[in-house]
N, C-alpha and C positions, 0 to 999 in steps of 0.2 A: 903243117904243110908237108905234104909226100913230096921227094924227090923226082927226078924226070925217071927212075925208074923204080919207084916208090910200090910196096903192094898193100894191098888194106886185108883184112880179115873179120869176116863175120860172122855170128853163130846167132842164131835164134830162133825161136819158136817155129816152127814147119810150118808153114802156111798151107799144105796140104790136107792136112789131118788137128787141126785146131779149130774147135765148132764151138760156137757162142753158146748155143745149150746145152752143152753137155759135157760132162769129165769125163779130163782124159785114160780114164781103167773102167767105163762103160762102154760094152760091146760094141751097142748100137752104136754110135760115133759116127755119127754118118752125115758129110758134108755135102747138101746138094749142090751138083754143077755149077748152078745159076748164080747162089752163094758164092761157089768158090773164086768168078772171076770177077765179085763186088771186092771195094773197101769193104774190112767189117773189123770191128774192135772184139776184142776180149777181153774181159775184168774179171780180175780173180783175186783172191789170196793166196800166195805160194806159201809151201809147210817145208820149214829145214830143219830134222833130226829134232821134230818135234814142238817149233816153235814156229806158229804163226806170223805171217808180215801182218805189223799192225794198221797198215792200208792197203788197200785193191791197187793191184795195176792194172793198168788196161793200155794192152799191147794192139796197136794198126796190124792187120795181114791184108796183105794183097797176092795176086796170084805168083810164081814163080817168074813169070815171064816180066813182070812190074821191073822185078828187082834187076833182070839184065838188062833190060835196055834201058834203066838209071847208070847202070856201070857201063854197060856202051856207048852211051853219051857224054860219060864224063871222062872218056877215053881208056879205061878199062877194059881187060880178056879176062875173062873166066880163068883160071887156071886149077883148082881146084873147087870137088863139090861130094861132101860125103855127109850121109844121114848117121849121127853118134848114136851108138845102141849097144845096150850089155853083150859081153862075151855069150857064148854055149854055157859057159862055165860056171859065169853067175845067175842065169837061168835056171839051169839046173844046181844051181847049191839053197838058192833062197828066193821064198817065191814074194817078197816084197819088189824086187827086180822084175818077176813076171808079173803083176799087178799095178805095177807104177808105170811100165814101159809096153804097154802093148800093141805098140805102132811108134813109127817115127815121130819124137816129141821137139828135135831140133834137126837146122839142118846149119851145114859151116861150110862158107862160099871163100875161096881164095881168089883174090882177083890182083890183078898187076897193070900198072899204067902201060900201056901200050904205047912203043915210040915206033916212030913211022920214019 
């Protein structure tokens, strides 16, 4: 239970740029419209330094706008919203960085209870 000036923080998958057919370091990556303002699931296997998850997840996206007006209804402001993505630096040192991340793969929303 949040406090009366409680904040929540979330971080996940972009719903942007997350397409059911296709991985994420394929060019084409391309979400249509009509798609992007449906529910649609993604199922995948995530790979960490190597080691596959021995089951699929399958992540709901819906469009940006879903997720603010769930937090404006539960009395929640927006306070913060940045897409995470490799420095200059890691780009240019290693191109595992450039091939894993070539578009926004997460996005992390701060929000705070709003008191009135």
């Amino acid at each position: 239970m949040l406090s009366d000036e409680g904040r929540i923080i979330i971080l996940m998958l972009h719903p942007c740029f997350y397409n059911k057919h296709a991985e994420r370091d394929e060019p084409g990556n391309n979400l249509l419209t009509a798609a992007y303002f449906q529910a649609r699931d993604v199922t995948q296997n995530f790979e960490v330094d190597g080691l596959q998850s021995p089951a699929a997840n399958t992540t709901w996206l819906r469009p940006l706008e879903y997720y603010a007006k769930a937090l404006q209804e539960s009395g929640f402001v927006i306070t913060g919203l940045s897409e995470p993505h490799p420095s200059e630096q890691l780009l240019r040192g290693d191109n595992w960085w450039r091939t894993s991340f070539p578009r926004p793969l997460f996005i992390l929303m701060v929000a705070q209870r709003w008191s009135r």
